[in-house]
N, CA, C and O atoms as a CHARMM CRD file, in Angstrom:
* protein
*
  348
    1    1 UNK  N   -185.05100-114.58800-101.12000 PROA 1      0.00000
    2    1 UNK  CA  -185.51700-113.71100-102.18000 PROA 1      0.00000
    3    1 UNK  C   -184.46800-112.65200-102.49900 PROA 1      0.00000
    4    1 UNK  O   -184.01200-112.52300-103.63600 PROA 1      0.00000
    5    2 UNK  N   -184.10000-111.90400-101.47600 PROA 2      0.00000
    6    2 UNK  CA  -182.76000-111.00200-101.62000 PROA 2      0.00000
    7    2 UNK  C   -181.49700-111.74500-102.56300 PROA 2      0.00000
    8    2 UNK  O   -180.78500-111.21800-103.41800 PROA 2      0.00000
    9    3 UNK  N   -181.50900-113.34900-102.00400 PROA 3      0.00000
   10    3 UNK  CA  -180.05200-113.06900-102.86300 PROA 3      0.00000
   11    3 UNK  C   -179.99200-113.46000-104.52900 PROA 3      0.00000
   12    3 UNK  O   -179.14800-113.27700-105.40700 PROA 3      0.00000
   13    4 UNK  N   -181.43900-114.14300-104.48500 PROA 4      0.00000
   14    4 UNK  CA  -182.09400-114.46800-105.71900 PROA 4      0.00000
   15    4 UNK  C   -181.65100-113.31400-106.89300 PROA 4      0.00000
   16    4 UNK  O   -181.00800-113.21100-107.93800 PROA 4      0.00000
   17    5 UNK  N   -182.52900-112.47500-105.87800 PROA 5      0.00000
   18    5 UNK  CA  -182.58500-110.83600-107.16800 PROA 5      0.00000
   19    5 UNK  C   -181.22600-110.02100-106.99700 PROA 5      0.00000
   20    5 UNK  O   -180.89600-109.13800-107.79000 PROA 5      0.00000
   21    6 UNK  N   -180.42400-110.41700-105.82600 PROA 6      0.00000
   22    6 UNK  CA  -178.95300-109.71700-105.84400 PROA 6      0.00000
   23    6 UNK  C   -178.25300-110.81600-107.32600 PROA 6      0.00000
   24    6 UNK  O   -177.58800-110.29400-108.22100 PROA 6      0.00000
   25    7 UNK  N   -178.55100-112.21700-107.30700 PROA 7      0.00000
   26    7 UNK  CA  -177.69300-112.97600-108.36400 PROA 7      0.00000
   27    7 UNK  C   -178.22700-112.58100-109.51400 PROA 7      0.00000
   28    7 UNK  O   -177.38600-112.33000-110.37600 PROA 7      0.00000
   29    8 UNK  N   -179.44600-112.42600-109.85300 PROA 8      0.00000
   30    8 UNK  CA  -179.90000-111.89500-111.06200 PROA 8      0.00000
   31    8 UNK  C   -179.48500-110.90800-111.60700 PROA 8      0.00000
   32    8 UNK  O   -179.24800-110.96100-112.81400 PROA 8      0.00000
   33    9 UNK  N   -179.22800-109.46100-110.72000 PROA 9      0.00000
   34    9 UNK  CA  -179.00600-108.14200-111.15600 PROA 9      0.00000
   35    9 UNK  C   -177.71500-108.45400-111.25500 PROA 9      0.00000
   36    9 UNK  O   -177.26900-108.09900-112.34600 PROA 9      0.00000
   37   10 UNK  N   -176.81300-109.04700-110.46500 PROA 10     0.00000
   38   10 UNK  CA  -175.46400-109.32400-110.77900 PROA 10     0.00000
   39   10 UNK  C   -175.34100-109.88200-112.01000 PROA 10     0.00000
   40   10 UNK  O   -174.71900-109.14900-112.77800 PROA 10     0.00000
   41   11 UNK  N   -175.80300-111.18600-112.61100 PROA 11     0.00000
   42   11 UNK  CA  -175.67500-111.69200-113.96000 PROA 11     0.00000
   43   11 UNK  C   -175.95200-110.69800-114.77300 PROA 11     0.00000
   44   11 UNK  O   -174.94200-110.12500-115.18100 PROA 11     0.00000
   45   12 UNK  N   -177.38600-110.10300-115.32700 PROA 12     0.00000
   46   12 UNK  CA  -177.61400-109.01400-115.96200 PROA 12     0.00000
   47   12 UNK  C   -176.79800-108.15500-115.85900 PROA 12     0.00000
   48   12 UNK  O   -176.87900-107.64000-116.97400 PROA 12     0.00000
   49   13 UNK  N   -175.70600-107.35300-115.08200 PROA 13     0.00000
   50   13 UNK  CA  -175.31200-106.18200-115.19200 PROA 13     0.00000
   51   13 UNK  C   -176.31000-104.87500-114.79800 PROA 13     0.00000
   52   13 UNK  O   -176.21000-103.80300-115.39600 PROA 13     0.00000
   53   14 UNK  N   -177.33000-105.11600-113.66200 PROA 14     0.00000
   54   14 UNK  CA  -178.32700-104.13900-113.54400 PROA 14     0.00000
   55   14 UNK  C   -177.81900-103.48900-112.20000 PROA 14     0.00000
   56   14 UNK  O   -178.08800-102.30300-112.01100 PROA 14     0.00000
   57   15 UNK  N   -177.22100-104.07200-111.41500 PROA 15     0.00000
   58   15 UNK  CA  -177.28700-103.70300-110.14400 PROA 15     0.00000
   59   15 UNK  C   -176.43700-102.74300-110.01800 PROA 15     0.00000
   60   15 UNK  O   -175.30700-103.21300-110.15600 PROA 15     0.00000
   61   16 UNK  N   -176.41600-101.76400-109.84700 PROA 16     0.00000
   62   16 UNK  CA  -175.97900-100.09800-109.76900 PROA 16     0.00000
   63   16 UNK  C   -176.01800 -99.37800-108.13700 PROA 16     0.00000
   64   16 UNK  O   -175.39000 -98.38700-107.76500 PROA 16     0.00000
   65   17 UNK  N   -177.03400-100.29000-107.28000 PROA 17     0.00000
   66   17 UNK  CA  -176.06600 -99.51700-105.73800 PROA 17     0.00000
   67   17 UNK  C   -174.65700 -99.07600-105.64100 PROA 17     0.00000
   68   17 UNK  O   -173.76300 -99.90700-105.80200 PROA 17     0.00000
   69   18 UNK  N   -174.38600 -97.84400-105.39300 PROA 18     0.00000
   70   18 UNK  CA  -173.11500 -98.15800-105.12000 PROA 18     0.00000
   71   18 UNK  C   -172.98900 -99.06400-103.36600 PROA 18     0.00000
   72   18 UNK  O   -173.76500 -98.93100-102.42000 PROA 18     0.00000
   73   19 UNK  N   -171.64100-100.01600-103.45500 PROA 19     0.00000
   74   19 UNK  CA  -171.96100-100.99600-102.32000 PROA 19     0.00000
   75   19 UNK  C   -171.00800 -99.68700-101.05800 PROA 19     0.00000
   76   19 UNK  O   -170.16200 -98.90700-101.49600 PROA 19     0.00000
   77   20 UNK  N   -171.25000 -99.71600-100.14100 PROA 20     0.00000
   78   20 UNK  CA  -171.06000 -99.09600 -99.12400 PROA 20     0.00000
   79   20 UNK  C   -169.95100-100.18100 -98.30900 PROA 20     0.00000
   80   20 UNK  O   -170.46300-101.22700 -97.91100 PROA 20     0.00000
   81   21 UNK  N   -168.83400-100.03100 -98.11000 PROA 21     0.00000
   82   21 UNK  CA  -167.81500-100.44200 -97.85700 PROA 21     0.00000
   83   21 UNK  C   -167.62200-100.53100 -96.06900 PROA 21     0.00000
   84   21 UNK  O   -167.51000-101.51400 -95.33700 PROA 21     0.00000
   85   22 UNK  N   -167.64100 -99.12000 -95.77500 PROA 22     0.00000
   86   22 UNK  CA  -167.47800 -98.90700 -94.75500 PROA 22     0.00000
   87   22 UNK  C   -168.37900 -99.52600 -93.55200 PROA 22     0.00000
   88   22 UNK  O   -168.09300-100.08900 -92.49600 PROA 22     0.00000
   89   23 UNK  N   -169.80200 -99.10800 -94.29600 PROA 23     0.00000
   90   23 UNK  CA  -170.96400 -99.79800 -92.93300 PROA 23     0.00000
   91   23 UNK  C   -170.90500-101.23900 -93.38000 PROA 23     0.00000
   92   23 UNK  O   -171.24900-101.99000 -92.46700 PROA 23     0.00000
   93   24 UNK  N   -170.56300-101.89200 -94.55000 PROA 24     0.00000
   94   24 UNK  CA  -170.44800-103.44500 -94.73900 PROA 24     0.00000
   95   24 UNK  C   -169.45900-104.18600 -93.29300 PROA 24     0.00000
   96   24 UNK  O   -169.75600-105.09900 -92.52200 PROA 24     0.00000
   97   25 UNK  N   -167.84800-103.05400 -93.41700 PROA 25     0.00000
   98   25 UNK  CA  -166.94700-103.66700 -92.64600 PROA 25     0.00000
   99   25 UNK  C   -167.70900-103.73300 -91.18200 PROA 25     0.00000
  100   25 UNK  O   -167.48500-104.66000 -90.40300 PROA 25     0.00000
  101   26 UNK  N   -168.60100-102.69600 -90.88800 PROA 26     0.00000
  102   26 UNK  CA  -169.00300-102.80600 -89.47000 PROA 26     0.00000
  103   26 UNK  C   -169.65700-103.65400 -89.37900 PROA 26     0.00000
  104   26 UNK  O   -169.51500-104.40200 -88.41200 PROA 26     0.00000
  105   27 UNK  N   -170.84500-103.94600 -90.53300 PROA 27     0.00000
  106   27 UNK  CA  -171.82900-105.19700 -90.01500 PROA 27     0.00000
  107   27 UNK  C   -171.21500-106.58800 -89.96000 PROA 27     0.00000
  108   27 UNK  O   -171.66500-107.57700 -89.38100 PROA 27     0.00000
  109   28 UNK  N   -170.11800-106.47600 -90.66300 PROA 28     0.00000
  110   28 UNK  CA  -169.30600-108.11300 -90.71800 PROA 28     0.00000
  111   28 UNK  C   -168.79700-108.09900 -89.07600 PROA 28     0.00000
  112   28 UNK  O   -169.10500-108.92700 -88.21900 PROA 28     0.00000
  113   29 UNK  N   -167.91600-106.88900 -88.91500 PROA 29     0.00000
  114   29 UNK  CA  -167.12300-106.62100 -87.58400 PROA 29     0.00000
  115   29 UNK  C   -168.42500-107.44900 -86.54300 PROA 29     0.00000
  116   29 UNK  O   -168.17600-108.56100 -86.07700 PROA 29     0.00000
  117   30 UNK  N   -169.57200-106.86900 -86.31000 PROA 30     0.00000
  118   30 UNK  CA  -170.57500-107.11400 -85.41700 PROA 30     0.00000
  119   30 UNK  C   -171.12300-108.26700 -85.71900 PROA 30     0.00000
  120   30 UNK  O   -172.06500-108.40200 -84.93800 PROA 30     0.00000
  121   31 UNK  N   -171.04000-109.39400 -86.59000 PROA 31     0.00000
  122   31 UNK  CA  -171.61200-110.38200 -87.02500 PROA 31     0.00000
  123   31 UNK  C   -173.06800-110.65400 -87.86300 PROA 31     0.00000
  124   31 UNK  O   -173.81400-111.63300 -87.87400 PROA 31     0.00000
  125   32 UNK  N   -173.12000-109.58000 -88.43400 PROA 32     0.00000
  126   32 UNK  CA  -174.12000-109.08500 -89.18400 PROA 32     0.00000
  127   32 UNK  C   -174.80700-108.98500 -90.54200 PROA 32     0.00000
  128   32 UNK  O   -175.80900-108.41800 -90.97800 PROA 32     0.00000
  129   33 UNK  N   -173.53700-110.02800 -91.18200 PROA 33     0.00000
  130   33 UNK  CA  -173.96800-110.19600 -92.29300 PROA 33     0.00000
  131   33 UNK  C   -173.80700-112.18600 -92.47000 PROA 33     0.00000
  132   33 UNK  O   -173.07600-113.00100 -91.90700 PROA 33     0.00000
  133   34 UNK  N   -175.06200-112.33900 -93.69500 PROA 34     0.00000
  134   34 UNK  CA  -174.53600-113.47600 -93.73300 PROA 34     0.00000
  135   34 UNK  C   -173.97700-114.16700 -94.37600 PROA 34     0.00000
  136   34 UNK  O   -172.84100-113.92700 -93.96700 PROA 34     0.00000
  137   35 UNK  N   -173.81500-115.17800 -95.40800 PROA 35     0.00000
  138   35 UNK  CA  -172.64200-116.10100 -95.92200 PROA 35     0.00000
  139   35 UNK  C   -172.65600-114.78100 -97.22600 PROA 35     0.00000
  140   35 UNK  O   -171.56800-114.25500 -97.46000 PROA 35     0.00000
  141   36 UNK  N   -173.88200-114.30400 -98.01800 PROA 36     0.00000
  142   36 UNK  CA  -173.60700-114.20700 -99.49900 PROA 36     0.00000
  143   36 UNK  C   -173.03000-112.28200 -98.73100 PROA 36     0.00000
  144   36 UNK  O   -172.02000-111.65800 -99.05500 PROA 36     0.00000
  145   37 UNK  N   -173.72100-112.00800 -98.08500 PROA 37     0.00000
  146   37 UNK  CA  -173.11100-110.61000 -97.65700 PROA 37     0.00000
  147   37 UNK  C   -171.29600-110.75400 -97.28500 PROA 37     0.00000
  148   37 UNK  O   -170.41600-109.94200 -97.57100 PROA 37     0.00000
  149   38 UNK  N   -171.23400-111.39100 -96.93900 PROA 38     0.00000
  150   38 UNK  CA  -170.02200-111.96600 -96.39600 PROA 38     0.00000
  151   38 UNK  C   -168.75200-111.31600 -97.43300 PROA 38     0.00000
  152   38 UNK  O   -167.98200-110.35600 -97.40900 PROA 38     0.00000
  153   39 UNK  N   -169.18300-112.92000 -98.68300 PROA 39     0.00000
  154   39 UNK  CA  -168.56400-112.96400 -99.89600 PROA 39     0.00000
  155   39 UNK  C   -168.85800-111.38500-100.52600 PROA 39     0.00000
  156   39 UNK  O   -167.90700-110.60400-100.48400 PROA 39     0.00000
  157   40 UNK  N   -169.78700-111.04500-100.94000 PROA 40     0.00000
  158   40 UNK  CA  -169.68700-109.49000-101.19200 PROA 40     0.00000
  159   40 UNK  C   -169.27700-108.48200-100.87200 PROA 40     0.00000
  160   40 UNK  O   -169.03800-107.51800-101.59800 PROA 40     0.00000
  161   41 UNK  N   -169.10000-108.60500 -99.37900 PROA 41     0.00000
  162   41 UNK  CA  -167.76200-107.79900 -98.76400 PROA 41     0.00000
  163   41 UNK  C   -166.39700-108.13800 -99.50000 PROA 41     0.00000
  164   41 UNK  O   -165.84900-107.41500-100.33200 PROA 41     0.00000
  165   42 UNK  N   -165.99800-109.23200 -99.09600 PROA 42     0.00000
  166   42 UNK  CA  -164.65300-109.85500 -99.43800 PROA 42     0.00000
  167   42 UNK  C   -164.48900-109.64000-101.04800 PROA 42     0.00000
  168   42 UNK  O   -163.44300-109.20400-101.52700 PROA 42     0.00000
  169   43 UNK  N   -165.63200-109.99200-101.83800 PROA 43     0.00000
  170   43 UNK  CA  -165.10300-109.60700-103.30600 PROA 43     0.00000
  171   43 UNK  C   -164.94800-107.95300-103.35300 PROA 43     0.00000
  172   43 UNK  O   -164.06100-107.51400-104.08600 PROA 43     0.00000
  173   44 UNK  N   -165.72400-107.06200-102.64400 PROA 44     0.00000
  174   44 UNK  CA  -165.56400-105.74400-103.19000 PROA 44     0.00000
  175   44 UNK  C   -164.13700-105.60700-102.25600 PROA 44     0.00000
  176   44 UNK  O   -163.30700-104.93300-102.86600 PROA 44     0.00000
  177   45 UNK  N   -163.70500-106.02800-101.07800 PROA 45     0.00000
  178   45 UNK  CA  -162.37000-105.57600-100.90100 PROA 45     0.00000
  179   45 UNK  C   -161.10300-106.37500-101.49000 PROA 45     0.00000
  180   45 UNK  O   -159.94000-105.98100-101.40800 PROA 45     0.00000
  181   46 UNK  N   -161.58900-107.72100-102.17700 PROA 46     0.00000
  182   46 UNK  CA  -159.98500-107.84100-103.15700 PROA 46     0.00000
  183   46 UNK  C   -160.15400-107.03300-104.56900 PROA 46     0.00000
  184   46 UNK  O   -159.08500-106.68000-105.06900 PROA 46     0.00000
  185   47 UNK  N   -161.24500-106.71900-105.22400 PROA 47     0.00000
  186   47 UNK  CA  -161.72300-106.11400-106.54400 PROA 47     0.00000
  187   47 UNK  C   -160.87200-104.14600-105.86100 PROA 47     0.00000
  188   47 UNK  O   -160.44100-103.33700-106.68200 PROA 47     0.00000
  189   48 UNK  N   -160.86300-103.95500-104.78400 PROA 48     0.00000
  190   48 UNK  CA  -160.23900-102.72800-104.79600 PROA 48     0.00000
  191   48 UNK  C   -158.96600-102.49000-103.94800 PROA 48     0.00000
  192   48 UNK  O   -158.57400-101.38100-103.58300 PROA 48     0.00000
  193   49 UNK  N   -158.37500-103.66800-103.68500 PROA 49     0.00000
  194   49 UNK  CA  -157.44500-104.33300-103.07100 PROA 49     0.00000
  195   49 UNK  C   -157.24000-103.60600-101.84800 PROA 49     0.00000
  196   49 UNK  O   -156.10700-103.28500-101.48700 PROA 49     0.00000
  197   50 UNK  N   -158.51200-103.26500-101.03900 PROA 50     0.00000
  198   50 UNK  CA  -158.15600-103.11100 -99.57500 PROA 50     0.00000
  199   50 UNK  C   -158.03700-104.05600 -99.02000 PROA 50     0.00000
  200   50 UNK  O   -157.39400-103.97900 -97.97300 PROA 50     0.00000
  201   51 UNK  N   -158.70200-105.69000 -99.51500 PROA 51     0.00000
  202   51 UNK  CA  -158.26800-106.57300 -98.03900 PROA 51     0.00000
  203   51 UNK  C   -156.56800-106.71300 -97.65900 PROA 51     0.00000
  204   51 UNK  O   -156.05100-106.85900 -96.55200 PROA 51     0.00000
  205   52 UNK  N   -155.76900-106.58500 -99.33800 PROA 52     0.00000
  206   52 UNK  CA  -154.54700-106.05700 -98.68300 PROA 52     0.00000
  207   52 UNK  C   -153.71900-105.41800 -97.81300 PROA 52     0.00000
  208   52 UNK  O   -152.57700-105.71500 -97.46000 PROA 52     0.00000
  209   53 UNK  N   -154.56400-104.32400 -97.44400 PROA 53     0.00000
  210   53 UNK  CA  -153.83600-103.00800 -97.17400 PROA 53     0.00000
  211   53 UNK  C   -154.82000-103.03900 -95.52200 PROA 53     0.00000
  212   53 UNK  O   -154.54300-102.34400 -94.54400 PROA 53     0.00000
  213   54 UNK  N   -155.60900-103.72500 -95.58700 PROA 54     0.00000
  214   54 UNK  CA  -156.76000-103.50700 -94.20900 PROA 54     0.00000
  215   54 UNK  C   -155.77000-104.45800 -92.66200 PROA 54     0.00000
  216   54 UNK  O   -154.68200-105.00400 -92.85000 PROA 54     0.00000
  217   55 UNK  N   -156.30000-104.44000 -91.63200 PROA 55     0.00000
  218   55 UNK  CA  -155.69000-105.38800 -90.88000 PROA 55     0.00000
  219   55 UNK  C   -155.44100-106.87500 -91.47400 PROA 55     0.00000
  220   55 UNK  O   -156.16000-107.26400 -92.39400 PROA 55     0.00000
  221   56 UNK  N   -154.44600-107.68400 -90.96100 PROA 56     0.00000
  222   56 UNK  CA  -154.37200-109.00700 -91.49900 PROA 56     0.00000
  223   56 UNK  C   -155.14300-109.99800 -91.65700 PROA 56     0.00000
  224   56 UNK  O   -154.87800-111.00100 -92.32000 PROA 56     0.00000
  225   57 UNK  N   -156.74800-109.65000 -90.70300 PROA 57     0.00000
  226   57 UNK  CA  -157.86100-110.65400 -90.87000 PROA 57     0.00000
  227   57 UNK  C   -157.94600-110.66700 -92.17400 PROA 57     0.00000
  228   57 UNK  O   -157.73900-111.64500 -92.89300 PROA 57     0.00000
  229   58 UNK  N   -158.21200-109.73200 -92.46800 PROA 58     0.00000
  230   58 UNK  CA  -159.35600-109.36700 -93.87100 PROA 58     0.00000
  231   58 UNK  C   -158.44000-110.09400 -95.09300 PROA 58     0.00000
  232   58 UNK  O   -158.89500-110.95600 -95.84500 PROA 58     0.00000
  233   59 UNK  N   -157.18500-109.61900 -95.13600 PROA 59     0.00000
  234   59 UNK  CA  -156.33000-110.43000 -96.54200 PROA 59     0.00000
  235   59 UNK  C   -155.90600-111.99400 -96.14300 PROA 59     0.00000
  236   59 UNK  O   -155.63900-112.85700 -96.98000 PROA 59     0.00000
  237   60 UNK  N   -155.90000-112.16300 -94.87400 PROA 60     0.00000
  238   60 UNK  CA  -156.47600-114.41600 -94.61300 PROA 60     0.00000
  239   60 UNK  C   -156.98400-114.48200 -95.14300 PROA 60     0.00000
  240   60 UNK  O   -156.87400-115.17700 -96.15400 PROA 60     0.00000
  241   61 UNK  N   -158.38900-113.44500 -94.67000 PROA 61     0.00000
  242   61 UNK  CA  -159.55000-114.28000 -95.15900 PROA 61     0.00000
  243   61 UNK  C   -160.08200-114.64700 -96.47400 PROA 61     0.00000
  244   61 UNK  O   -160.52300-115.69300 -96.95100 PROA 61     0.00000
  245   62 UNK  N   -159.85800-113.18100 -97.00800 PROA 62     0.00000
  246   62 UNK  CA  -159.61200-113.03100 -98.93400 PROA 62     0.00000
  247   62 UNK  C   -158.84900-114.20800 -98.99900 PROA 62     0.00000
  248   62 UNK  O   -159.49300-115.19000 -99.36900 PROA 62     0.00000
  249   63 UNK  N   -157.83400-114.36700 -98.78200 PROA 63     0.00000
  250   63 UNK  CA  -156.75900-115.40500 -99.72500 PROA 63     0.00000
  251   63 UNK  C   -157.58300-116.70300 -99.36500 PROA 63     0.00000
  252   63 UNK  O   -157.52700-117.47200-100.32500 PROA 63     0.00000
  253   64 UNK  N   -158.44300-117.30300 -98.16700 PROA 64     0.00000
  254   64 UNK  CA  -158.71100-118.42000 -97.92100 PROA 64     0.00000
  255   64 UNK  C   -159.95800-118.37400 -98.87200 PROA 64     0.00000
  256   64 UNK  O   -160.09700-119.36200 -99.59400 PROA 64     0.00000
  257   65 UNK  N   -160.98900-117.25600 -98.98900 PROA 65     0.00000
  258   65 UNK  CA  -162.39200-117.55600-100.31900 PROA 65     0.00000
  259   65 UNK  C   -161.48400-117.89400-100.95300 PROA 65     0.00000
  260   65 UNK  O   -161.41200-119.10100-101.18000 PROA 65     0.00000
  261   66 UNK  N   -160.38600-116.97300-101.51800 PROA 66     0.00000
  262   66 UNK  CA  -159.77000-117.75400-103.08500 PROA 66     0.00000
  263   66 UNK  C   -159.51500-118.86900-103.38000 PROA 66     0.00000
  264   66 UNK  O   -159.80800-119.50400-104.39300 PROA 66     0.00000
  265   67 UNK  N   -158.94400-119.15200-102.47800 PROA 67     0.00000
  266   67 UNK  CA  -157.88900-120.74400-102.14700 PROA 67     0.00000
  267   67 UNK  C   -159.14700-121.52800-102.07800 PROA 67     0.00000
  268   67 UNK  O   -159.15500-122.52000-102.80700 PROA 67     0.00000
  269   68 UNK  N   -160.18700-121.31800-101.38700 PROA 68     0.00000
  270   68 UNK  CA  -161.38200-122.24000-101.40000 PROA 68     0.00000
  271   68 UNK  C   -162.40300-122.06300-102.53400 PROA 68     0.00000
  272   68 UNK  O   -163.55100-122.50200-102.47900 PROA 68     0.00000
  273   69 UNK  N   -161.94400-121.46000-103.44700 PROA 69     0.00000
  274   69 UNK  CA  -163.01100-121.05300-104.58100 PROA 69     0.00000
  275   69 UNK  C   -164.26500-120.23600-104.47600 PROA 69     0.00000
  276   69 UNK  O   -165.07600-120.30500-105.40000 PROA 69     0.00000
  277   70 UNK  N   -164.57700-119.21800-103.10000 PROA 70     0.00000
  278   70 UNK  CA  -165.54800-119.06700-103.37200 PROA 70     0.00000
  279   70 UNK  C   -165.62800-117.32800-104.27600 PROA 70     0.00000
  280   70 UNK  O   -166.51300-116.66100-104.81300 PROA 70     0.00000
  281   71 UNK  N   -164.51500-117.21900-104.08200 PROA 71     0.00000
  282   71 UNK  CA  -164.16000-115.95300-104.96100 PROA 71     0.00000
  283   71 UNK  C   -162.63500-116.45100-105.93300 PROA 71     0.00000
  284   71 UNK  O   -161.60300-117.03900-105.60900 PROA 71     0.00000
  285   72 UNK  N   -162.96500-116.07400-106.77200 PROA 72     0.00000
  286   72 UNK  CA  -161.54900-115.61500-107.81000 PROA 72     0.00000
  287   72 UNK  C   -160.38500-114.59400-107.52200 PROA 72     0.00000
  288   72 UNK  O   -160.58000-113.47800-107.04100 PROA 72     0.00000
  289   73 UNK  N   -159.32000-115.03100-107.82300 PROA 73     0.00000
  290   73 UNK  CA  -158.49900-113.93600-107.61100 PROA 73     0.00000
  291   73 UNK  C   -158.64600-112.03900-107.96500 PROA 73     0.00000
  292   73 UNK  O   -158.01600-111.05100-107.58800 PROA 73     0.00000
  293   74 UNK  N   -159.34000-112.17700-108.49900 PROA 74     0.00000
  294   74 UNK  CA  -159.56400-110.81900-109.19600 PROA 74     0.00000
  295   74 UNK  C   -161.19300-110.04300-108.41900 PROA 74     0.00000
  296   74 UNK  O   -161.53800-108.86800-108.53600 PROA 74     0.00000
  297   75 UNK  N   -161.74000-110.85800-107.85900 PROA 75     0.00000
  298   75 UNK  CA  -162.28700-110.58100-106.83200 PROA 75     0.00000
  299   75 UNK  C   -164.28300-110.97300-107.27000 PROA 75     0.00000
  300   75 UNK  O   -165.33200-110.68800-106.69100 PROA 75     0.00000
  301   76 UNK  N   -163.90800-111.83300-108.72500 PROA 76     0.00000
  302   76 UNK  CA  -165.41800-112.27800-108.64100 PROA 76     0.00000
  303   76 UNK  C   -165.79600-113.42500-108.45200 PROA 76     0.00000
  304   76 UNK  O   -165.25200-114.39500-108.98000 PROA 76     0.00000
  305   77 UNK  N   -166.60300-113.48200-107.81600 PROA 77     0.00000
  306   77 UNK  CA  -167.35500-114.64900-107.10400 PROA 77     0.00000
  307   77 UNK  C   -167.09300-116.06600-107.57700 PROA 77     0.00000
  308   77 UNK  O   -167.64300-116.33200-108.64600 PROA 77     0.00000
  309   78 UNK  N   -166.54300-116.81200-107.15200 PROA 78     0.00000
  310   78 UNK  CA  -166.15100-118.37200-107.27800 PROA 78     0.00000
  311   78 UNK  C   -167.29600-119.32000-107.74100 PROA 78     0.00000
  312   78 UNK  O   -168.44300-119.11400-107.34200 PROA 78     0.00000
  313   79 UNK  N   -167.05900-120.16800-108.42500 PROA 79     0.00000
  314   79 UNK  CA  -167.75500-120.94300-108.49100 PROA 79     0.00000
  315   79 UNK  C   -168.46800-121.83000-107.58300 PROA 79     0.00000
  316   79 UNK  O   -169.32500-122.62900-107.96100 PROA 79     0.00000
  317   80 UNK  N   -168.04300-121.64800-106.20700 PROA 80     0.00000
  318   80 UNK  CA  -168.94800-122.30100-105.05300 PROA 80     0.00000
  319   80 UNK  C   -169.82700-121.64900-104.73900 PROA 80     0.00000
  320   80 UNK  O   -170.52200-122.11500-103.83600 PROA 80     0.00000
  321   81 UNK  N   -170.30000-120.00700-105.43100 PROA 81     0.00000
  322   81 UNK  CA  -170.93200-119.46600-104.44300 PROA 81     0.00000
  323   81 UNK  C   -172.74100-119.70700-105.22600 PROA 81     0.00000
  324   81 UNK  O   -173.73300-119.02600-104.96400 PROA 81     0.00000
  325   82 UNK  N   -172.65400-120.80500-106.13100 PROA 82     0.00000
  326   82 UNK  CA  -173.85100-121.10900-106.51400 PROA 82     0.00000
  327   82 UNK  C   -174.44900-122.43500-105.74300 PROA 82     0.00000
  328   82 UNK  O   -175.38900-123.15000-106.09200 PROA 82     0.00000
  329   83 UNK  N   -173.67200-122.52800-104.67400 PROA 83     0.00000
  330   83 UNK  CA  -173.82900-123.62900-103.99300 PROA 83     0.00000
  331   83 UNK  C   -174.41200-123.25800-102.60300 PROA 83     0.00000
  332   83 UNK  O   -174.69000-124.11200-101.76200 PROA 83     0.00000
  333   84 UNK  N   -174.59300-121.79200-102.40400 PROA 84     0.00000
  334   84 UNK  CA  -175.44200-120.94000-100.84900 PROA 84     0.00000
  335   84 UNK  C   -176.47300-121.31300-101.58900 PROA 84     0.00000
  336   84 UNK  O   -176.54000-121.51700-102.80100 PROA 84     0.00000
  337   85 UNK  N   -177.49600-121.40400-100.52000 PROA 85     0.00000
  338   85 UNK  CA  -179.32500-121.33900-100.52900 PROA 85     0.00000
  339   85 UNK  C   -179.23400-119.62200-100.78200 PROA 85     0.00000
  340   85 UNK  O   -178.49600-118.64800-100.63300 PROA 85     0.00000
  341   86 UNK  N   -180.63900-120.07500-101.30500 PROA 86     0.00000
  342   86 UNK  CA  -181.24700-118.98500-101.97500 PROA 86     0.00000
  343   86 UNK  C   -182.14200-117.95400-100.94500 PROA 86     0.00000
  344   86 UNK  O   -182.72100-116.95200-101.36400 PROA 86     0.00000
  345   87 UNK  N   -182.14400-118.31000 -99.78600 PROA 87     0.00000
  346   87 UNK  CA  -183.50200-118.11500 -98.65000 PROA 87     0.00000
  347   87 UNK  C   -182.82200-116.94800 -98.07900 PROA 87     0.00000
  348   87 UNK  O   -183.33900-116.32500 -97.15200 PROA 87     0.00000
């Protein structure tokens, strides 16, 4: 249901949280988020090009969503990522 209404507000242009960066990196760090949290990390840090500038995990890992399509270079969401369950 969450990522349902996260893809919706994303298409619409409604979703206005600002995303919280910092406690994101911790819940990924701790294993805490899952596939679509994941990608939403990773797009908000190539969209503000910290996975660059962060330790070397983070810009692998960016360059491997890209390279694997699930994000775009510019940091929005790939065309695979309509391919996560919805649950």
């Amino acid at each position: 249901m969450e990522h349902s209404l996260f893809r919706i507000q994303l298409i619409m242009g409604t979703y206005s949280h600002k995303y919280d960066v910092t406690n994101r990196i911790i819940d990924y760090e701790m294993g805490h988020l899952d596939d679509m949290g994941t990608l939403r990390l990773f797009s908000e840090l190539v969209k503000t090009g910290m996975a660059w500038t962060l330790q070397g995990h983070y810009g692998r890992t960016a360059q491997a969503l890209i390279n694997d399509g699930w994000l775009e270079a510019d940091g929005n969401f790939g065309i695979k990522v309509d391919t996560l369950p919805l649950n």
